[in-house]
N, CA, C and O atoms as a GROMACS GRO file, in nm:
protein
  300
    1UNK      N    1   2.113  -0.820  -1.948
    1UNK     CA    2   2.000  -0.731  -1.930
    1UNK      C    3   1.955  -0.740  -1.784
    1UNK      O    4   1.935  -0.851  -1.736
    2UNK      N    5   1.938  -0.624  -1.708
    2UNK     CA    6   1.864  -0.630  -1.589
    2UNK      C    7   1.731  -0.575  -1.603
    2UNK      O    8   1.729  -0.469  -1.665
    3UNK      N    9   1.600  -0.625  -1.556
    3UNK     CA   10   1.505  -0.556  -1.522
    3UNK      C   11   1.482  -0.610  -1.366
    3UNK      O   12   1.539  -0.696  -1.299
    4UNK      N   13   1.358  -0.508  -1.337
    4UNK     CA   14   1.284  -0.497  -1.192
    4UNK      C   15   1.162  -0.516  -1.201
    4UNK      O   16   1.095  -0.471  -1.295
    5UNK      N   17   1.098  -0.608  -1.072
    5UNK     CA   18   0.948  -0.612  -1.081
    5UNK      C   19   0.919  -0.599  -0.945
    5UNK      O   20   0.994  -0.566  -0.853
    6UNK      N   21   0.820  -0.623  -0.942
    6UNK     CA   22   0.739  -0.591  -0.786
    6UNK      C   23   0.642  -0.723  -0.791
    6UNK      O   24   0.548  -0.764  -0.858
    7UNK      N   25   0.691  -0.747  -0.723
    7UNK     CA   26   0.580  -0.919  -0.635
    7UNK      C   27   0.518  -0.891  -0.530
    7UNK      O   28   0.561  -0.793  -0.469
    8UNK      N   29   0.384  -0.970  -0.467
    8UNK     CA   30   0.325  -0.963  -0.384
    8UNK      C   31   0.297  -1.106  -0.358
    8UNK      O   32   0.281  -1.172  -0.461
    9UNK      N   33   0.288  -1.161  -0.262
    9UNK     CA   34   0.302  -1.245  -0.160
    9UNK      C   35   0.163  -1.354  -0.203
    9UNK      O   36   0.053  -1.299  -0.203
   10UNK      N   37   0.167  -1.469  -0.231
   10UNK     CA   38   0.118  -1.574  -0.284
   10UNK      C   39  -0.014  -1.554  -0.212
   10UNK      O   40  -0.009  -1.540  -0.090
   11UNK      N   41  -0.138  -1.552  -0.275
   11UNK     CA   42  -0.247  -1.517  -0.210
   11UNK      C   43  -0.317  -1.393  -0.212
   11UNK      O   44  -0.434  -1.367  -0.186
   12UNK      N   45  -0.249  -1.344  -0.236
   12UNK     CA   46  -0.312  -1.169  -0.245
   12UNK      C   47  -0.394  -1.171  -0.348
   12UNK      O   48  -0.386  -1.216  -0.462
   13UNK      N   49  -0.520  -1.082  -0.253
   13UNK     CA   50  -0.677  -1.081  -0.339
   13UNK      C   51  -0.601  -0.994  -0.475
   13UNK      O   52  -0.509  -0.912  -0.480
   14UNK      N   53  -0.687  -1.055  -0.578
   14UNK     CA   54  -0.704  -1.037  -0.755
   14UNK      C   55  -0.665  -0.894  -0.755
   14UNK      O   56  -0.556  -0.860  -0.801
   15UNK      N   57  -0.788  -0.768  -0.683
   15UNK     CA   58  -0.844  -0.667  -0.674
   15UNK      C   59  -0.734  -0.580  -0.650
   15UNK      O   60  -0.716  -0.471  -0.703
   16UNK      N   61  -0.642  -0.653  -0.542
   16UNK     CA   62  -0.503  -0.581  -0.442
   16UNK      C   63  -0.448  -0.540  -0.604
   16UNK      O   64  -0.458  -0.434  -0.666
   17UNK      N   65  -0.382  -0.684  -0.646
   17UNK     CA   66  -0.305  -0.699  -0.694
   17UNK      C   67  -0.273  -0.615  -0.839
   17UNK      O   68  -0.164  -0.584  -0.887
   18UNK      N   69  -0.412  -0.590  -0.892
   18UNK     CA   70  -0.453  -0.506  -0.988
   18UNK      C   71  -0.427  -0.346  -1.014
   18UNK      O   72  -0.394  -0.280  -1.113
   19UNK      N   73  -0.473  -0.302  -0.819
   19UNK     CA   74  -0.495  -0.177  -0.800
   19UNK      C   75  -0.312  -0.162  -0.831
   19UNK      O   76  -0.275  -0.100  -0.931
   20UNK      N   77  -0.239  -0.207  -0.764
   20UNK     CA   78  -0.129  -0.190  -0.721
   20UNK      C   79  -0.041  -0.161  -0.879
   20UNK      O   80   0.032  -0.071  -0.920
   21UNK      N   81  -0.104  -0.315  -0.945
   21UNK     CA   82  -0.016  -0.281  -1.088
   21UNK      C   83  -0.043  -0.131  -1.173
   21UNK      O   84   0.042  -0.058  -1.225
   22UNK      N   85  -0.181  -0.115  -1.168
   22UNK     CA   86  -0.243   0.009  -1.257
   22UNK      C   87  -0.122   0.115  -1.186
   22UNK      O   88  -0.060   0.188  -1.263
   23UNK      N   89  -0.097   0.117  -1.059
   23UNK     CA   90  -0.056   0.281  -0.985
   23UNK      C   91   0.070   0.254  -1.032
   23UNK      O   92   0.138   0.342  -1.085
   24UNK      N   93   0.117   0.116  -1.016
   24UNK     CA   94   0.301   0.125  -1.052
   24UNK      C   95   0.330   0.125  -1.195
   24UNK      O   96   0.444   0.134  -1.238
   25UNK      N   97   0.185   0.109  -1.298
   25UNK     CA   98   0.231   0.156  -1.504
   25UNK      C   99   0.222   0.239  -1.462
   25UNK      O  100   0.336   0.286  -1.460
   26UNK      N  101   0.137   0.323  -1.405
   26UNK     CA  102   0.132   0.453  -1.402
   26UNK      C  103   0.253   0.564  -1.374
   26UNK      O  104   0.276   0.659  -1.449
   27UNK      N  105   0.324   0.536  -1.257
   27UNK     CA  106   0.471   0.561  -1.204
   27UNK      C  107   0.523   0.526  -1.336
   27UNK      O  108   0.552   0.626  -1.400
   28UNK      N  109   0.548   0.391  -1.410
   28UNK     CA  110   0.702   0.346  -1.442
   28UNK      C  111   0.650   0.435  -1.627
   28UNK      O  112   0.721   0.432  -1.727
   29UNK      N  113   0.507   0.506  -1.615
   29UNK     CA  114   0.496   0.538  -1.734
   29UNK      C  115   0.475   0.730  -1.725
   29UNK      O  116   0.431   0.809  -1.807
   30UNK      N  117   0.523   0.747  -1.603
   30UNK     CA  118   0.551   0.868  -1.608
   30UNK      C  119   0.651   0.929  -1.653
   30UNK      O  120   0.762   0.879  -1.635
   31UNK      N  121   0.636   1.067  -1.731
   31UNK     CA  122   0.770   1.159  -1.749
   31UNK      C  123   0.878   1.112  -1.691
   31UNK      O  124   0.956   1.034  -1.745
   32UNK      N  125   0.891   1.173  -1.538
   32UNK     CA  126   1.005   1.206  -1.469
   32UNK      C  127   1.064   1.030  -1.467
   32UNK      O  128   1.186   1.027  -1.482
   33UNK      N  129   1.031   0.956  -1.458
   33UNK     CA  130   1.054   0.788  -1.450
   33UNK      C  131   1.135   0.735  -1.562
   33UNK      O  132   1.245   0.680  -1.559
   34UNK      N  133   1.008   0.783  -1.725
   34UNK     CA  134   1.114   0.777  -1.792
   34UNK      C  135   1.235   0.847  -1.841
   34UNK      O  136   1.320   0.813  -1.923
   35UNK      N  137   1.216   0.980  -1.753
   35UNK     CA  138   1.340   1.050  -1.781
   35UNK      C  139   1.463   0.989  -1.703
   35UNK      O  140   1.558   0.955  -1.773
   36UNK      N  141   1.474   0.969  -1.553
   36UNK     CA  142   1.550   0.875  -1.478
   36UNK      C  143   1.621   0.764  -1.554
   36UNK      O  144   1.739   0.762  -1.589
   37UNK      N  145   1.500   0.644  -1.576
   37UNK     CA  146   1.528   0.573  -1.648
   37UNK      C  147   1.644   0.603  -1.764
   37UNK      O  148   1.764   0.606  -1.737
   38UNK      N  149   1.589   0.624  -1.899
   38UNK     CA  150   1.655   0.663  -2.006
   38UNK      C  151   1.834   0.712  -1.986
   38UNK      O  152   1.926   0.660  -2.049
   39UNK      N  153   1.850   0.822  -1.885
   39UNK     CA  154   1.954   0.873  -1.809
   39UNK      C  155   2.056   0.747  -1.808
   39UNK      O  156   2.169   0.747  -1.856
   40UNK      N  157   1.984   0.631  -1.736
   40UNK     CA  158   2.082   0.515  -1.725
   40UNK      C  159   2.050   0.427  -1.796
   40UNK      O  160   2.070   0.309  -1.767
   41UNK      N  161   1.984   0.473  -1.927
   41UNK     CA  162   2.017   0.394  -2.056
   41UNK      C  163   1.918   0.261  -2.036
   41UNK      O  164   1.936   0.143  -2.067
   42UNK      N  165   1.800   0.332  -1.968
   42UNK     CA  166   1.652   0.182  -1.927
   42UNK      C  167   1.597   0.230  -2.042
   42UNK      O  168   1.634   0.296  -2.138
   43UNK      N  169   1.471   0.162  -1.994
   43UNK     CA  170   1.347   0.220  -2.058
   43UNK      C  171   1.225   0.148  -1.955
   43UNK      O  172   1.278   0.055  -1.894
   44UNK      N  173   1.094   0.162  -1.922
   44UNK     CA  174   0.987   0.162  -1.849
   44UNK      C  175   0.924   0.078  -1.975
   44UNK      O  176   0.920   0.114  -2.093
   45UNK      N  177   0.868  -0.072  -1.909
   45UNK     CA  178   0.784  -0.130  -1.967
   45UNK      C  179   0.620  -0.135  -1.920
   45UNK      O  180   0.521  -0.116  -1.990
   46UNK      N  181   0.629  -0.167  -1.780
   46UNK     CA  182   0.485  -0.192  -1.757
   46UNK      C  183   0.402  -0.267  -1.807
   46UNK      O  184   0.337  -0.232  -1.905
   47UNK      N  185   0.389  -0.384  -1.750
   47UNK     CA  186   0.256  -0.470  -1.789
   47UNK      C  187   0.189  -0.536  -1.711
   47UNK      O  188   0.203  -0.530  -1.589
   48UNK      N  189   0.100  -0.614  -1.774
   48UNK     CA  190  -0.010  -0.680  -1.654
   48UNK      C  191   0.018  -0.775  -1.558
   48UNK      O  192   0.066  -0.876  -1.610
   49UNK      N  193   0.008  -0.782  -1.445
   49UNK     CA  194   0.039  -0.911  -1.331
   49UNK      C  195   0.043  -1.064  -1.442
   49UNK      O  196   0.118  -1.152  -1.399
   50UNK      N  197   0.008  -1.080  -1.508
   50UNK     CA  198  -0.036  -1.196  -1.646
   50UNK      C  199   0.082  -1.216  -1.691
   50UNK      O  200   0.142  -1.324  -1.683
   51UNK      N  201   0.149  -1.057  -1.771
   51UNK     CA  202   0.234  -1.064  -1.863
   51UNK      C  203   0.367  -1.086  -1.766
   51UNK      O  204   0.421  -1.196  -1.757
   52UNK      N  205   0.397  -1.012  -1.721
   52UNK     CA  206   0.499  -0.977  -1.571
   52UNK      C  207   0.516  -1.162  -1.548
   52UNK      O  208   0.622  -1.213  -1.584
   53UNK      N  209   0.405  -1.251  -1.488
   53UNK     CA  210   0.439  -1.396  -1.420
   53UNK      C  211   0.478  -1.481  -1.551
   53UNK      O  212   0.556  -1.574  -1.531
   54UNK      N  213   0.412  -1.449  -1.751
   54UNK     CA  214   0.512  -1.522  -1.791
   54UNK      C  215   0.611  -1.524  -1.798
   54UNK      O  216   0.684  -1.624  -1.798
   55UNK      N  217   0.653  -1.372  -1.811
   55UNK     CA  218   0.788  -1.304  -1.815
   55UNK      C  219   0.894  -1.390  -1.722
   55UNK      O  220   1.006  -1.436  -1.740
   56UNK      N  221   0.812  -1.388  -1.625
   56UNK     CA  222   0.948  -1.466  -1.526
   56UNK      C  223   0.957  -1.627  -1.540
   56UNK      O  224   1.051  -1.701  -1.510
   57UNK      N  225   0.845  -1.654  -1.587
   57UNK     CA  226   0.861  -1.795  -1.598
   57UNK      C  227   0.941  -1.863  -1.730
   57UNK      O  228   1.008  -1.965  -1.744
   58UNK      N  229   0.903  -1.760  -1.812
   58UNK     CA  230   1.037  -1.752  -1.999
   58UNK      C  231   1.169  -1.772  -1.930
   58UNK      O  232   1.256  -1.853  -1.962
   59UNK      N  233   1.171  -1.676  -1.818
   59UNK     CA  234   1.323  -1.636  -1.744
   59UNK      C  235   1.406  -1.704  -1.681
   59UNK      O  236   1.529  -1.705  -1.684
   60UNK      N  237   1.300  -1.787  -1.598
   60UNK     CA  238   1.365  -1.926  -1.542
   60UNK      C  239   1.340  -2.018  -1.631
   60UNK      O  240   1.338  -2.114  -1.554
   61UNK      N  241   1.320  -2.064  -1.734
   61UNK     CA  242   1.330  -2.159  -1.806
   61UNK      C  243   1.450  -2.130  -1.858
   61UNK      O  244   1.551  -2.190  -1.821
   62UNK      N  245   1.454  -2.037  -1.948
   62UNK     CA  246   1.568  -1.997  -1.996
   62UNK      C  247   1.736  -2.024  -1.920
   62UNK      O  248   1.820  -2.086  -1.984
   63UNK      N  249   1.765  -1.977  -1.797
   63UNK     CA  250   1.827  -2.002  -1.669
   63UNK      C  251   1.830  -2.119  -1.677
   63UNK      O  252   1.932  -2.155  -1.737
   64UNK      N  253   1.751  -2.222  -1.639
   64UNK     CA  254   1.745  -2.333  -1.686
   64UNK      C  255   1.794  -2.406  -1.730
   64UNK      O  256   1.879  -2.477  -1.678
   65UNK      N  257   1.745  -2.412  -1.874
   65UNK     CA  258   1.840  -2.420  -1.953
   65UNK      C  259   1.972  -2.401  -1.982
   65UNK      O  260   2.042  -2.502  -1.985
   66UNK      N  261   2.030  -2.276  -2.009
   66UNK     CA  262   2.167  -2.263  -1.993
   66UNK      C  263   2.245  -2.276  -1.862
   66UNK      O  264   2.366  -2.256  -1.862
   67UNK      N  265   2.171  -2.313  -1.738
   67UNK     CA  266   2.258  -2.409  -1.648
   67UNK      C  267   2.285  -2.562  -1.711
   67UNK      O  268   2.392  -2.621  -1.717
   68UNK      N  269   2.155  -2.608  -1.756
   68UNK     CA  270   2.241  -2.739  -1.791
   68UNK      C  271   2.316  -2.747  -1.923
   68UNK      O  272   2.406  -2.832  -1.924
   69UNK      N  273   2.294  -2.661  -2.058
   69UNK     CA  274   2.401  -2.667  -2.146
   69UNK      C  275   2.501  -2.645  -2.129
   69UNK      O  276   2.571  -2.652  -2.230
   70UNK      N  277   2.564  -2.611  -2.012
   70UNK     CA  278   2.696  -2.556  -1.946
   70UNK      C  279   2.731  -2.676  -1.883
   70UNK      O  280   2.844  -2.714  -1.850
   71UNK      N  281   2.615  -2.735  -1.868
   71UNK     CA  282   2.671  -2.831  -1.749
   71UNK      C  283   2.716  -2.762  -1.623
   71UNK      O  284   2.836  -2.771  -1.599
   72UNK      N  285   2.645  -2.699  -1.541
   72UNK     CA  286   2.722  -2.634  -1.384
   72UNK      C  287   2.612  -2.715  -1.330
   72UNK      O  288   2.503  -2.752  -1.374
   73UNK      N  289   2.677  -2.731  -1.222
   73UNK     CA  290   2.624  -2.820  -1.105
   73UNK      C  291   2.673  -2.736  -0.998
   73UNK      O  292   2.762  -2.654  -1.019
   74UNK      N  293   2.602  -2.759  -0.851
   74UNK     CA  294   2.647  -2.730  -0.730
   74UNK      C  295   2.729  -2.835  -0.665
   74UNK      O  296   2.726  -2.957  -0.657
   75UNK      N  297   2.826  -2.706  -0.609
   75UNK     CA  298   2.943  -2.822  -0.505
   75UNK      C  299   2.936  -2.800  -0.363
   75UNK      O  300   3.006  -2.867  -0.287
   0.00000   0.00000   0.00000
């Protein structure tokens, strides 16, 4: 599975960070977006700066994890 997110830079006021998410559901929950999308077989989720940082943190755990049940190491 691939998805995409949009980060902003450690520190950025609450307010920024908010405005920014509302305009980009807004985009990723438009028509033409999900028409794009769909085309290549996506779909547009959109969620809150909240949901989005567990999301990634499930993601690297996960990663994680199946680096070491594999056992890979760096050489």
């Amino acid at each position: 599975m691939t998805w995409y997110g949009v980060l902003a830079p450690a520190g950025t006021p609450h307010d920024i960070v908010a405005r920014l998410s509302t305009e980009l559901v807004k985009i990723a929950q438009s028509p033409d977006m999900k028409k794009r999308l769909a085309a290549e077989g996506g779909e547009a989720v959109g969620s809150t700066p909240e949901e989005f940082a567990a999301y990634i943190k499930d993601e690297l755990k996960a990663s994680a994890d199946l680096v070491k049940l594999a056992h890979i190491k760096v050489e």
